[in-house]
N, CA and C atoms of all chains as a GROMACS GRO file, in nm:
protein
  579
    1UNK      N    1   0.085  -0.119   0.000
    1UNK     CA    2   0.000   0.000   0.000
    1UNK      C    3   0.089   0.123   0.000
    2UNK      N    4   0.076   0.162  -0.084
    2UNK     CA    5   0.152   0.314  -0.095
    2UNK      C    6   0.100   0.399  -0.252
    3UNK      N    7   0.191   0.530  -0.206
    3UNK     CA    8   0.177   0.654  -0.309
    3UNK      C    9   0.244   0.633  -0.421
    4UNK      N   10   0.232   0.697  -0.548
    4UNK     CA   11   0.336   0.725  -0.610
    4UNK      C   12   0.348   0.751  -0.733
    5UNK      N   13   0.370   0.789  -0.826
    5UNK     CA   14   0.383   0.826  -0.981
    5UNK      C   15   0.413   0.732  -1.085
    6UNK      N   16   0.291   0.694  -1.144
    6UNK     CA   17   0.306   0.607  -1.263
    6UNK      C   18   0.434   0.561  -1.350
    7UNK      N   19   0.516   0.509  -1.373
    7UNK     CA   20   0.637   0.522  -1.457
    7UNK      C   21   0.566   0.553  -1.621
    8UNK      N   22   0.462   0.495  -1.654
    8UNK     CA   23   0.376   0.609  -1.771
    8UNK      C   24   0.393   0.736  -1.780
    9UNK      N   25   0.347   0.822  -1.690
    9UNK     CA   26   0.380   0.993  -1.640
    9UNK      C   27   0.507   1.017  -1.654
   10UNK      N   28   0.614   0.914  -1.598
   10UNK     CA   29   0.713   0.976  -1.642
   10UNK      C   30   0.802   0.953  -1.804
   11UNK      N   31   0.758   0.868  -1.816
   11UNK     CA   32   0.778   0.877  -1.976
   11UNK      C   33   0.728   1.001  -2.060
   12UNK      N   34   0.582   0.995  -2.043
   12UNK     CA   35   0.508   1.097  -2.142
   12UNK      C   36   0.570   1.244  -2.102
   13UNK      N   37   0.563   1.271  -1.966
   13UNK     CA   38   0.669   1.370  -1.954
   13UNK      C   39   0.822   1.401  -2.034
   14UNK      N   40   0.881   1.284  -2.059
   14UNK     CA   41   0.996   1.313  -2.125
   14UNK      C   42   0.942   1.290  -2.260
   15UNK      N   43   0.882   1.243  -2.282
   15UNK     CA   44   0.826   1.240  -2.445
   15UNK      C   45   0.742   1.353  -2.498
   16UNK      N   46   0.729   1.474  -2.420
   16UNK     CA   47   0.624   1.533  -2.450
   16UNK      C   48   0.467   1.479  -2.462
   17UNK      N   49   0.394   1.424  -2.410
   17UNK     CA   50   0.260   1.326  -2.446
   17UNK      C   51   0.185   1.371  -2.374
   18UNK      N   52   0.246   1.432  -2.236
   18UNK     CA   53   0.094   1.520  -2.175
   18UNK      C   54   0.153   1.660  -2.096
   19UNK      N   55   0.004   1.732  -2.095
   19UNK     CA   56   0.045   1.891  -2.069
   19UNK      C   57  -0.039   1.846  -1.912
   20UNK      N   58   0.045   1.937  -1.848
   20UNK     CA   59  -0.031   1.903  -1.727
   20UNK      C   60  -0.127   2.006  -1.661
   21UNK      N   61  -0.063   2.081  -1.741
   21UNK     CA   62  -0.190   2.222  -1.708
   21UNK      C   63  -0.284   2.256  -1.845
   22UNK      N   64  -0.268   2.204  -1.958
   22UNK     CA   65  -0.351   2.217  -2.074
   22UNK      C   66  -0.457   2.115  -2.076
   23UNK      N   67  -0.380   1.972  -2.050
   23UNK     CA   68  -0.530   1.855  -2.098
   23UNK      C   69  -0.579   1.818  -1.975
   24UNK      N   70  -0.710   1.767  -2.004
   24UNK     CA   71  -0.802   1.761  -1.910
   24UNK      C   72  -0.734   1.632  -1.795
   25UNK      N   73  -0.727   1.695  -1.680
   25UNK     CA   74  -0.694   1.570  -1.579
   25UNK      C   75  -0.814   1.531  -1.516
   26UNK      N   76  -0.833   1.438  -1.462
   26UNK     CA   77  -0.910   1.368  -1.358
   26UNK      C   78  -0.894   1.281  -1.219
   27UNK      N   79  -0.915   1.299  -1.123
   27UNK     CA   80  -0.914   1.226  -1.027
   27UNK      C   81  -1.058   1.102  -1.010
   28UNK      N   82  -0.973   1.011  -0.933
   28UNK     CA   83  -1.099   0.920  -0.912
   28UNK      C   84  -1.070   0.818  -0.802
   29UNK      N   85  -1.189   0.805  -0.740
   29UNK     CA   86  -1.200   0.712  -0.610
   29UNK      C   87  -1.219   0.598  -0.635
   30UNK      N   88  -1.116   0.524  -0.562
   30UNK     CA   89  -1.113   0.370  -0.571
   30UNK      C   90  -1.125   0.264  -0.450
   31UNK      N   91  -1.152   0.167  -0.463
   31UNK     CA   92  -1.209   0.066  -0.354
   31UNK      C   93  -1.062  -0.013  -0.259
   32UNK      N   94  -1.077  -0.074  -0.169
   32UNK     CA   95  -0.977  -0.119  -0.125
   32UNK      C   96  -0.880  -0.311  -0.194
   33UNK      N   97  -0.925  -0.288  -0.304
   33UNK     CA   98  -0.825  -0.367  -0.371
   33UNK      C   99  -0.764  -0.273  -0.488
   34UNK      N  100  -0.746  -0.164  -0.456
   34UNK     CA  101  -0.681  -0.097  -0.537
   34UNK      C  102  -0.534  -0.105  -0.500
   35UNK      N  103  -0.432  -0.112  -0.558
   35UNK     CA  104  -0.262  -0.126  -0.520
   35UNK      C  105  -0.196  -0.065  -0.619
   36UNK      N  106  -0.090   0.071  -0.565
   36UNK     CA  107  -0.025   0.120  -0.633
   36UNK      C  108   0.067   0.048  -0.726
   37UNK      N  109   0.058   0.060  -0.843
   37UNK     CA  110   0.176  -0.027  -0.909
   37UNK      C  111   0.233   0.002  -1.040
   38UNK      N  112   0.330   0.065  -0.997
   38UNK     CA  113   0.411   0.169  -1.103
   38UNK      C  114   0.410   0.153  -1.210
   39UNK      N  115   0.358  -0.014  -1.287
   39UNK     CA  116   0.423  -0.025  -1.431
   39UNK      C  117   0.233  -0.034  -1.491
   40UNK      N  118   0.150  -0.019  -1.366
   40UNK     CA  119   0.044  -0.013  -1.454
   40UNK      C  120   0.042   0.165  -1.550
   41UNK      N  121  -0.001   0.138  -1.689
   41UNK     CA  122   0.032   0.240  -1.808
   41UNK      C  123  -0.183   0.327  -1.759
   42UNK      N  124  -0.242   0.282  -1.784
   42UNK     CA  125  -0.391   0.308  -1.862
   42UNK      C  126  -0.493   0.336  -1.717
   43UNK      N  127  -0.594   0.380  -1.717
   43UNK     CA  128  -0.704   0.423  -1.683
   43UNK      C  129  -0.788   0.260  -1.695
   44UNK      N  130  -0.791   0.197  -1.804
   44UNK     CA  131  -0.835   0.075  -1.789
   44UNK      C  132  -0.759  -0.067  -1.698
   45UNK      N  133  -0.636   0.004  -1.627
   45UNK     CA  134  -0.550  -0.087  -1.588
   45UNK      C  135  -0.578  -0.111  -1.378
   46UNK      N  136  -0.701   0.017  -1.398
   46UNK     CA  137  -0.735   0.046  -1.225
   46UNK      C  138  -0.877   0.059  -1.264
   47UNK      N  139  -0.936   0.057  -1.342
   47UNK     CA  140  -1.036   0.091  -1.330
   47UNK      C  141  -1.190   0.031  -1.274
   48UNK      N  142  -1.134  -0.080  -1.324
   48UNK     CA  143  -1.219  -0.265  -1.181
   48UNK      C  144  -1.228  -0.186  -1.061
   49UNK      N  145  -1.131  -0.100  -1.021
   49UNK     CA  146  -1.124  -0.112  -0.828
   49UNK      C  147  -1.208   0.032  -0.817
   50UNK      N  148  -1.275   0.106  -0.934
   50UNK     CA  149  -1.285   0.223  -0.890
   50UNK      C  150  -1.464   0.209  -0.827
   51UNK      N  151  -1.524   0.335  -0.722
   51UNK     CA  152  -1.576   0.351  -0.691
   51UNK      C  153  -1.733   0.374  -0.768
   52UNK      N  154  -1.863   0.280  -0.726
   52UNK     CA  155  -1.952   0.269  -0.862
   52UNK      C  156  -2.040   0.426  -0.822
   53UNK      N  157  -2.101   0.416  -0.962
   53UNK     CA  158  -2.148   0.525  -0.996
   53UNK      C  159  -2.274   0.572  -0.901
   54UNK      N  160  -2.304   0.672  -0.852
   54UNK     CA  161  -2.406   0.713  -0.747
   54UNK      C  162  -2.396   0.762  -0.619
   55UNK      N  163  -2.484   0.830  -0.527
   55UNK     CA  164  -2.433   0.842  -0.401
   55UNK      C  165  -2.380   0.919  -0.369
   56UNK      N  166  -2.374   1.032  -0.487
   56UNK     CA  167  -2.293   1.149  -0.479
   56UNK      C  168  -2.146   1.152  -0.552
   57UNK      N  169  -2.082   1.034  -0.632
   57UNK     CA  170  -1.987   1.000  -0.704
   57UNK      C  171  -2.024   0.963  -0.814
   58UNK      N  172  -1.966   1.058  -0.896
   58UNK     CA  173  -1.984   0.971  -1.119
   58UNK      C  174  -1.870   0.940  -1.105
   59UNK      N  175  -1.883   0.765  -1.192
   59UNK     CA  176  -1.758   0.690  -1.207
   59UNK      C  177  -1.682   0.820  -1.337
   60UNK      N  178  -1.555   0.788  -1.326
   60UNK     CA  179  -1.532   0.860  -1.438
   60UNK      C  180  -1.394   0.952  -1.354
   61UNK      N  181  -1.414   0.983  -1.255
   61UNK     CA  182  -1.402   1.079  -1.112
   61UNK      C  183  -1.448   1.273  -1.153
   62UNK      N  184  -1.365   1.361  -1.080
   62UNK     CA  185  -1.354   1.423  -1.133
   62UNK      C  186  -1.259   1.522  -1.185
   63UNK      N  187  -1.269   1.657  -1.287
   63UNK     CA  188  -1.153   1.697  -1.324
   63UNK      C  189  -1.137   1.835  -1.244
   64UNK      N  190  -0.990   1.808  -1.239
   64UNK     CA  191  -0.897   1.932  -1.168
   64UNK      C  192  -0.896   2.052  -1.231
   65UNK      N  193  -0.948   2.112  -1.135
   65UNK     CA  194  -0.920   2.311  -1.208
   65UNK      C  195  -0.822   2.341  -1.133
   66UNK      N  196  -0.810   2.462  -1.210
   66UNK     CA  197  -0.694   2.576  -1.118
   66UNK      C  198  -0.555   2.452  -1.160
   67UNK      N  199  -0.498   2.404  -1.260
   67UNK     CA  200  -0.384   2.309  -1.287
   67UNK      C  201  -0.230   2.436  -1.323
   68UNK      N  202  -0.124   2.423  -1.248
   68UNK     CA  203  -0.044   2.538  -1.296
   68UNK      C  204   0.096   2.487  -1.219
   69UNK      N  205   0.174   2.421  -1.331
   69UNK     CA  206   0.296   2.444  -1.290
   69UNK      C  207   0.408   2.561  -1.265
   70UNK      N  208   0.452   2.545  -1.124
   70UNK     CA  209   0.529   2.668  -1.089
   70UNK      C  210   0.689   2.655  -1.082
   71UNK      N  211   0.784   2.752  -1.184
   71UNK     CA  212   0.894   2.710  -1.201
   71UNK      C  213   0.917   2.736  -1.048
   72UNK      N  214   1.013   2.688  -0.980
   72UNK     CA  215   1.117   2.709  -0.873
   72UNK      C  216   1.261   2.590  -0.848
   73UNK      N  217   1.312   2.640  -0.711
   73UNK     CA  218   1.418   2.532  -0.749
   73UNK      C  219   1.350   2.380  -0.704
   74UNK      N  220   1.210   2.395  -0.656
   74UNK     CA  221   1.151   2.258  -0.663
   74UNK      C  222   0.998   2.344  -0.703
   75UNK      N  223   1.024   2.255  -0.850
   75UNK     CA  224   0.910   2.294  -0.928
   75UNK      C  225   0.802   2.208  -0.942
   76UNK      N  226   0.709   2.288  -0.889
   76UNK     CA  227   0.515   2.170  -0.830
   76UNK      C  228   0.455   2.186  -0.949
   77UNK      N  229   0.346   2.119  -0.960
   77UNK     CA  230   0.273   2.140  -1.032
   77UNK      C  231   0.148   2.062  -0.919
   78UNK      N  232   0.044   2.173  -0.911
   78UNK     CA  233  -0.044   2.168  -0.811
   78UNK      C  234  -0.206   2.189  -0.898
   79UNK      N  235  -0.309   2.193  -0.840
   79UNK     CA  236  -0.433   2.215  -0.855
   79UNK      C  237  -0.509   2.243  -0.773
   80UNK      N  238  -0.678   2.322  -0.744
   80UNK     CA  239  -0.732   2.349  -0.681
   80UNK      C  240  -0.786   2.188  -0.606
   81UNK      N  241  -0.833   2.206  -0.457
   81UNK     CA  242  -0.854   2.104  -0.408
   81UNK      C  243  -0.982   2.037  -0.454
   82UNK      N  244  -0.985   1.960  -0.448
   82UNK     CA  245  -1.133   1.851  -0.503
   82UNK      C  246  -1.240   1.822  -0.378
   83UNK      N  247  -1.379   1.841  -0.393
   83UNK     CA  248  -1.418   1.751  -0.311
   83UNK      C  249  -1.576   1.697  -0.373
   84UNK      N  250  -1.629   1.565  -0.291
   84UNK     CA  251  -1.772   1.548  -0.317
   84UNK      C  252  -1.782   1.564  -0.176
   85UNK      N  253  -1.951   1.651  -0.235
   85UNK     CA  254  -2.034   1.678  -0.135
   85UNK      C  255  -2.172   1.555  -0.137
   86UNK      N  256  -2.215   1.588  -0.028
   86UNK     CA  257  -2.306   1.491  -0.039
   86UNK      C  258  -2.312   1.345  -0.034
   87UNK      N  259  -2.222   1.314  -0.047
   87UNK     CA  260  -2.155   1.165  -0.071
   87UNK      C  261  -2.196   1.038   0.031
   88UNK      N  262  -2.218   0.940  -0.035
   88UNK     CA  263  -2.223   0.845   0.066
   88UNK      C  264  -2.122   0.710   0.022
   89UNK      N  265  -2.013   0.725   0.080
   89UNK     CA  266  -1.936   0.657  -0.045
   89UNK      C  267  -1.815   0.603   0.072
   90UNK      N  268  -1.737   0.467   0.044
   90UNK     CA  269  -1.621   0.468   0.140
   90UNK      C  270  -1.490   0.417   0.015
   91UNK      N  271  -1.385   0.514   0.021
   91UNK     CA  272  -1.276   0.532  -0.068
   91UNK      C  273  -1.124   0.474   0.042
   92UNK      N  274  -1.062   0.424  -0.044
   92UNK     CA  275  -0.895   0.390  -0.017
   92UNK      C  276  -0.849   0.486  -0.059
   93UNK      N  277  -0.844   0.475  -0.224
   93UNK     CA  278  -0.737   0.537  -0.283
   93UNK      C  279  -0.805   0.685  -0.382
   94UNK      N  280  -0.718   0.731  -0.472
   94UNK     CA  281  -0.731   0.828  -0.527
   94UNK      C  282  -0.640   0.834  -0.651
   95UNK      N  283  -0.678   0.798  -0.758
   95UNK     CA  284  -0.600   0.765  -0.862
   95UNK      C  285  -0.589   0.897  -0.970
   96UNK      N  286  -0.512   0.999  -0.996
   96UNK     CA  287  -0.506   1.094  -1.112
   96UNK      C  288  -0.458   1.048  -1.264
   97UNK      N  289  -0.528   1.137  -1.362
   97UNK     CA  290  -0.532   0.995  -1.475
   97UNK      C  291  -0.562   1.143  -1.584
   98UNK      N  292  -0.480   1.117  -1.661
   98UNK     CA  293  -0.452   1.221  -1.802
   98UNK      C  294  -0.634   1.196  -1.916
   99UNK      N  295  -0.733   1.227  -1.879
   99UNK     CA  296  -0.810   1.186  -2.003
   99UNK      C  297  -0.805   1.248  -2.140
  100UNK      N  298  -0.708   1.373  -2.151
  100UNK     CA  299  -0.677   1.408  -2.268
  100UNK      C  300  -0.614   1.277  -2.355
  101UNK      N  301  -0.546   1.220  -2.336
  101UNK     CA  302  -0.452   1.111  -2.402
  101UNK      C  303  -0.531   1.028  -2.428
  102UNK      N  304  -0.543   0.954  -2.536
  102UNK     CA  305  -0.622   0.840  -2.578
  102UNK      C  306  -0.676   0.738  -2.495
  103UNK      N  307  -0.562   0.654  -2.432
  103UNK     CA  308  -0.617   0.585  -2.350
  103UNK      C  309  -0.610   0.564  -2.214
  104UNK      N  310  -0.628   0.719  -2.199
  104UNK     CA  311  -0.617   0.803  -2.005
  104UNK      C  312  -0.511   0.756  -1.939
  105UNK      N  313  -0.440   0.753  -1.990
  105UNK     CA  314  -0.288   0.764  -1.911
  105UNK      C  315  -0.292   0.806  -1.776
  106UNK      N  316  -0.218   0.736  -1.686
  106UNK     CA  317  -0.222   0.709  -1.562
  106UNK      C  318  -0.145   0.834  -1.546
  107UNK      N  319  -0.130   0.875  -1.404
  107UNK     CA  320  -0.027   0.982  -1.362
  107UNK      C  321   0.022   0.977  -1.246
  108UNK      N  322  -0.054   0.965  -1.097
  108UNK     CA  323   0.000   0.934  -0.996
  108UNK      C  324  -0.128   0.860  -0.927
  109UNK      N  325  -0.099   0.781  -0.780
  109UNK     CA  326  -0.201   0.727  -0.711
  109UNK      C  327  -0.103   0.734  -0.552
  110UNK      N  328  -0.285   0.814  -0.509
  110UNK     CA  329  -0.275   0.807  -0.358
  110UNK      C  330  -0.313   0.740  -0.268
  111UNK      N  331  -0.266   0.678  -0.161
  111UNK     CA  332  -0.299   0.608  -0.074
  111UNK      C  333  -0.405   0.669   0.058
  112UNK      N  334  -0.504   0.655   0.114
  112UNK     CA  335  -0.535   0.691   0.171
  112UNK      C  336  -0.492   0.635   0.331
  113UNK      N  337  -0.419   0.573   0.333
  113UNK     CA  338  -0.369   0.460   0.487
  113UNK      C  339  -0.540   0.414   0.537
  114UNK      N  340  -0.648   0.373   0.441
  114UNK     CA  341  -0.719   0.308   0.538
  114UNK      C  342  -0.894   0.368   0.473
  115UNK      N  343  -0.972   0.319   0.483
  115UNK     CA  344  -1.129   0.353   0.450
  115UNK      C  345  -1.147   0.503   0.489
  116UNK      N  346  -1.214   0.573   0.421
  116UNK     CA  347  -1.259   0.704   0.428
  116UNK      C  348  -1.371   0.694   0.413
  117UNK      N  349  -1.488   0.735   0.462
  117UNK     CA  350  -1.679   0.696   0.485
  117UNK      C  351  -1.694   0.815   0.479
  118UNK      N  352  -1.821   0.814   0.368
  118UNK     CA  353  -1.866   0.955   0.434
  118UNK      C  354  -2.024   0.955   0.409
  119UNK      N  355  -2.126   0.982   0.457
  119UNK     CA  356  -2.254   0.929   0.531
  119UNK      C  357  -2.306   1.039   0.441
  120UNK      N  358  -2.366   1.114   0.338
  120UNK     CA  359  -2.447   1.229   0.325
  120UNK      C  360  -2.366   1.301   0.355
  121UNK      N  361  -2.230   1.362   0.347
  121UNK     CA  362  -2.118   1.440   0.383
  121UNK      C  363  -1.992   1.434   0.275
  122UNK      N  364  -1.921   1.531   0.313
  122UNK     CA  365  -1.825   1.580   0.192
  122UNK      C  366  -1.698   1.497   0.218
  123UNK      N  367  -1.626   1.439   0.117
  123UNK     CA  368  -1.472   1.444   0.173
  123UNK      C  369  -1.407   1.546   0.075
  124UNK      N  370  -1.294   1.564   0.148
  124UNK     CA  371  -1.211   1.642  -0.009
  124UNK      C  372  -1.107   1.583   0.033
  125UNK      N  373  -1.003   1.616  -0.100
  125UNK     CA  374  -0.903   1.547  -0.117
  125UNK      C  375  -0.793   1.670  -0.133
  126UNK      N  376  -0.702   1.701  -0.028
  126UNK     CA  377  -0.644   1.859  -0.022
  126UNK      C  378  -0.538   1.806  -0.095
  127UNK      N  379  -0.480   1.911  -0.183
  127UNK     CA  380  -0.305   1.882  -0.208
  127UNK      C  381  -0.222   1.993  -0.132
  128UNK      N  382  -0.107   1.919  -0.132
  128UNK     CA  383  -0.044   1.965  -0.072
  128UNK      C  384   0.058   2.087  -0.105
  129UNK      N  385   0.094   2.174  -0.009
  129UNK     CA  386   0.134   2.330  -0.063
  129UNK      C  387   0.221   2.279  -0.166
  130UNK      N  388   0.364   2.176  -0.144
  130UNK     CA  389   0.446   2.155  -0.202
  130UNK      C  390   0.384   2.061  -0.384
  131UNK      N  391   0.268   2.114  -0.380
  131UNK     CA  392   0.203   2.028  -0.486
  131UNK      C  393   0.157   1.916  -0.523
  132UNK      N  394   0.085   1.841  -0.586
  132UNK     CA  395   0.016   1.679  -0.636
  132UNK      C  396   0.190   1.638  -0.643
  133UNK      N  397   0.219   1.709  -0.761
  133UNK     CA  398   0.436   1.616  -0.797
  133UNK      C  399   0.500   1.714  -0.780
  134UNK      N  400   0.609   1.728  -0.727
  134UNK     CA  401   0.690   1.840  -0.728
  134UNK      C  402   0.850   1.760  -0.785
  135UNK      N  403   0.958   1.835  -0.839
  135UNK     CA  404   1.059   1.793  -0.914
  135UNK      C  405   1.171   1.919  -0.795
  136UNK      N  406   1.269   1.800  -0.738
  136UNK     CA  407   1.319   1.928  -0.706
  136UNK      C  408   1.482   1.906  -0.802
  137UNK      N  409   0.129   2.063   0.643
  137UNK     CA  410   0.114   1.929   0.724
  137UNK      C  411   0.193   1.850   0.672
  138UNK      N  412   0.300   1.840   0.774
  138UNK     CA  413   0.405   1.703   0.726
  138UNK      C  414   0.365   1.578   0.748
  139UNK      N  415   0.488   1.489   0.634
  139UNK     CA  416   0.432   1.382   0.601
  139UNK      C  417   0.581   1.302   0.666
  140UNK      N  418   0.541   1.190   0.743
  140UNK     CA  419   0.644   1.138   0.754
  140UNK      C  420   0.668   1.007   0.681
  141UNK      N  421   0.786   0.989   0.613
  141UNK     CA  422   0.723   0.865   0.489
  141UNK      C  423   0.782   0.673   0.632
  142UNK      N  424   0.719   0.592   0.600
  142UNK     CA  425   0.779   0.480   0.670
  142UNK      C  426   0.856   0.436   0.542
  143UNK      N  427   0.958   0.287   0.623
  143UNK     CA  428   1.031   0.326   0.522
  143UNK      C  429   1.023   0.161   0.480
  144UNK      N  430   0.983   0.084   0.390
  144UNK     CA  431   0.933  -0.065   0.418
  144UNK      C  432   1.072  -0.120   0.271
  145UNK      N  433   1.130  -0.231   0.324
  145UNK     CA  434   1.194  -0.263   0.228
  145UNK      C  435   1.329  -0.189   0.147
  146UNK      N  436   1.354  -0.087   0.224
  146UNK     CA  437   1.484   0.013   0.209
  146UNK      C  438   1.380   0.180   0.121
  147UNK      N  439   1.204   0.125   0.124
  147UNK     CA  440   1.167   0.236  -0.006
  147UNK      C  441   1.102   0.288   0.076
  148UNK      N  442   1.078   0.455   0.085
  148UNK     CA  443   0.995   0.529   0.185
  148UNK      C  444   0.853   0.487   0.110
  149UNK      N  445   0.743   0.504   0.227
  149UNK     CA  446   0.586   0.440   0.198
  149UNK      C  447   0.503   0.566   0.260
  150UNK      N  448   0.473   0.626   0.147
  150UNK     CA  449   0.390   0.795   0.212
  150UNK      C  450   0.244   0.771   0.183
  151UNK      N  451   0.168   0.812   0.322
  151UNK     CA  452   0.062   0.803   0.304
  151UNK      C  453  -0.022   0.933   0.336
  152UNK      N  454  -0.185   0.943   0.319
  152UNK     CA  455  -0.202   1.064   0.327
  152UNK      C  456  -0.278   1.094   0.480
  153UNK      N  457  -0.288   1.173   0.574
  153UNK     CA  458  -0.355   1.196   0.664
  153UNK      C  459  -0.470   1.266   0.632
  154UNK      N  460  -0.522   1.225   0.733
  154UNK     CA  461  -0.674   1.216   0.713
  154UNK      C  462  -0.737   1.298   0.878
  155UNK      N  463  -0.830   1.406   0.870
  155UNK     CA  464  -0.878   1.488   0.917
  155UNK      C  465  -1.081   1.495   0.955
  156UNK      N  466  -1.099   1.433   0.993
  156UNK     CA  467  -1.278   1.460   1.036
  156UNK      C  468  -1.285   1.569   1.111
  157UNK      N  469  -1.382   1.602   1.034
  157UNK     CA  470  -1.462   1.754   1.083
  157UNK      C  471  -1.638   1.716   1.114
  158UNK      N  472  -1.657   1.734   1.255
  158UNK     CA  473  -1.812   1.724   1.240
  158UNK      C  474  -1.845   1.875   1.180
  159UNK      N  475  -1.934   1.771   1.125
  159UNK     CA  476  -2.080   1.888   1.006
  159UNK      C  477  -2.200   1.921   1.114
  160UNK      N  478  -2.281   1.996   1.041
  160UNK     CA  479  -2.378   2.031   1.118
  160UNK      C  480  -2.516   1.960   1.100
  161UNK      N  481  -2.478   1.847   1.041
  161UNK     CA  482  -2.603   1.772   0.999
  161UNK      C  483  -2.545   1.599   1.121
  162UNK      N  484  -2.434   1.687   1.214
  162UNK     CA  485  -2.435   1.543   1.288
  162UNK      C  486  -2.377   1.384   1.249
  163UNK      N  487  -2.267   1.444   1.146
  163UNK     CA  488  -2.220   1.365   1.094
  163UNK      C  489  -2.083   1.434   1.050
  164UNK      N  490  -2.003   1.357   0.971
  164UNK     CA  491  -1.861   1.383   0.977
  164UNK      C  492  -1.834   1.423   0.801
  165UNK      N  493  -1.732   1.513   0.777
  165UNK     CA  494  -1.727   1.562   0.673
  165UNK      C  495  -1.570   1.484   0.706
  166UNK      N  496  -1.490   1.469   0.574
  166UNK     CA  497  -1.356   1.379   0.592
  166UNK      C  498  -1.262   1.495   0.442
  167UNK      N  499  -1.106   1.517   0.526
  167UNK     CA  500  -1.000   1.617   0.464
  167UNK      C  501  -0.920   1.499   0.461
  168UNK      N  502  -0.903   1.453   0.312
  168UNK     CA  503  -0.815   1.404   0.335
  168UNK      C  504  -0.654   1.490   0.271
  169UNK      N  505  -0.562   1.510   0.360
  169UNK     CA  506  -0.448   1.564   0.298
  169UNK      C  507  -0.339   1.487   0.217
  170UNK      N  508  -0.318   1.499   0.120
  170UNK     CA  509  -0.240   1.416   0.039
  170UNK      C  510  -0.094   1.481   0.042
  171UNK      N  511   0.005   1.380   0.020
  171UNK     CA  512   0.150   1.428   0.003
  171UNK      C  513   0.181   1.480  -0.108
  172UNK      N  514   0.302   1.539  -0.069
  172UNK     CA  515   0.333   1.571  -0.256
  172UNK      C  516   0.457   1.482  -0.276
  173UNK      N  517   0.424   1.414  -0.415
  173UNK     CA  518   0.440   1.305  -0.425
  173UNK      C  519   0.630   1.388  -0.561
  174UNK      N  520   0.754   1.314  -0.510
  174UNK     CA  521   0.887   1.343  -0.591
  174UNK      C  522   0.902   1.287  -0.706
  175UNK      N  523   0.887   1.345  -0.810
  175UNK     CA  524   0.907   1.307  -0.948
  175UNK      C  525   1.038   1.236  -0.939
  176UNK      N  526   1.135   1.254  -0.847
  176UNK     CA  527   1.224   1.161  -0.850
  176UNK      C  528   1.257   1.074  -0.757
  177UNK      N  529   1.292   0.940  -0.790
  177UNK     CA  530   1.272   0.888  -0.643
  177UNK      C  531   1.406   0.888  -0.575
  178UNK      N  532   1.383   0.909  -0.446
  178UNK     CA  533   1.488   0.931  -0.327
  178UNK      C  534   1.568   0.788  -0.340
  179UNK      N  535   1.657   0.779  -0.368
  179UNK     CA  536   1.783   0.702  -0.366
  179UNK      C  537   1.829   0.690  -0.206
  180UNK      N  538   1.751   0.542  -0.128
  180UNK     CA  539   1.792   0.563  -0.013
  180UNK      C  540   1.841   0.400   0.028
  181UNK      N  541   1.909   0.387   0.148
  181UNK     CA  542   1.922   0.239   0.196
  181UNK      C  543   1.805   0.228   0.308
  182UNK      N  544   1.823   0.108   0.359
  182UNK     CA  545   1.690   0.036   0.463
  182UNK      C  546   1.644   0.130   0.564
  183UNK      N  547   1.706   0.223   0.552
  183UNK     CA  548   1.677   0.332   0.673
  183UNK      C  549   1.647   0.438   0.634
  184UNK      N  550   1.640   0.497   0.512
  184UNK     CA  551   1.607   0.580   0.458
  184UNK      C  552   1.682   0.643   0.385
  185UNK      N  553   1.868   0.653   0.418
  185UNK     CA  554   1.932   0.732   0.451
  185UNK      C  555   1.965   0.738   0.276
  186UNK      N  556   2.036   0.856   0.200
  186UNK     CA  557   2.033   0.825   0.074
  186UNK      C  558   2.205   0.826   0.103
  187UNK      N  559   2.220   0.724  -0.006
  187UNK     CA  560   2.355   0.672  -0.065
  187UNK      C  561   2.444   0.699  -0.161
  188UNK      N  562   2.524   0.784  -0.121
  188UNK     CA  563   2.547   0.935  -0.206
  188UNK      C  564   2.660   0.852  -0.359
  189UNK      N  565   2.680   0.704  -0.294
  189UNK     CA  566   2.742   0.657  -0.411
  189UNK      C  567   2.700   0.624  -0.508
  190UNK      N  568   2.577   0.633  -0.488
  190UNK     CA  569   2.474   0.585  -0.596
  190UNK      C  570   2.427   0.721  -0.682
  191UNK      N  571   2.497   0.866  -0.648
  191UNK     CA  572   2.442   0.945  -0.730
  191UNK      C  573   2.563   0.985  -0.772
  192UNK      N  574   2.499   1.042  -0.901
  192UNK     CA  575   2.647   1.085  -1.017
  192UNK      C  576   2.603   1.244  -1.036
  193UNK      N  577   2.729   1.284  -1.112
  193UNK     CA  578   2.713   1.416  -1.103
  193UNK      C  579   2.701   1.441  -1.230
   0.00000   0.00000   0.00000
């Protein structure tokens, strides 16, 4: 169980293949057989474990505004925070996933250390000052 | 909000903390804070410590 950045992401990064503040990103909630695992490439490669549609969650997840990489000597690339309201839903993980790219290219996945419930109530999913990835 | 990573197998294991807030409907609203996750990975031994022979200049 853990965090971490697709080895996909980092390819397309050096290949030029995705903009991270131009194409549409998405987040999405996933069930507890979800497992980080670096060499999975696709959106279809997690997508069994993700969270079903209703309840205050569309499968699909959702997409990140406010996306803006900031040069420094550790350069983030961050987004506005996410949340569902209303929700009745219990999440592990949190998978970010390129849907500009053909076949939604993976990007990073978060661990939540454990079930997150939420009854008719919101969770959000904060990032952190130092950003979703930061490069230092 | 710092993150302290564990370190399983010589590889740090970061997870995100997690925050409940009661709502006013008597129930719990959930923050979860996520890490920010290093485009590069930390070059470390079983303890975390990084192994400076292993980096080139």
């Amino acid at each position: 169980m853990a965090s971490g950045i697709y080895q996909k992401c980092k390819a397309n990064l050096m290949n030029k293949e995705v903009d991270l503040e131009a194409d549409t990103i998405k987040v999405m909630l996933l069930n507890n057989s979800h497992a980080f695992t670096a060499t999975h490439n696709v959106k279809a490669d997690v997508v069994a474990n993700e969270l079903a549609n209703g309840n205050g969650y569309t499968t699909g997840g959702a997409t990140l505004a406010g996306k803006a990489v900031t040069q420094a000597a550790t350069t983030k690339w961050d987004a506005t925070d996410v949340e569902w309201t209303d929700s009745t839903l219990t999440a592990y993980h949190a998978v970010i996933y390129d849907d500009t790219t053909a076949n939604d290219d993976l990007i990073c996945s978060f661990d939540f250390g454990g079930a997150q419930i939420t009854s008719n109530s919101t969770i959000t999913l904060q990032f952190h000052a130092d950003g979703i990835i930061s490069l230092a | 909000m710092k993150f302290k990573a564990k370190i399983i197998n010589g590889k740090p294991v970061i997870k995100a903390k997690v925050e409940k807030i009661k709502n006013n409907r008597g129930g719990y609203d959930i923050v979860v804070h996520l890490p920010s996750l290093d485009l590069i990975s930390k070059i470390g031994d079983k303890n975390g410590k990084r192994d400076l022979s292993k980096m080139q200049s």
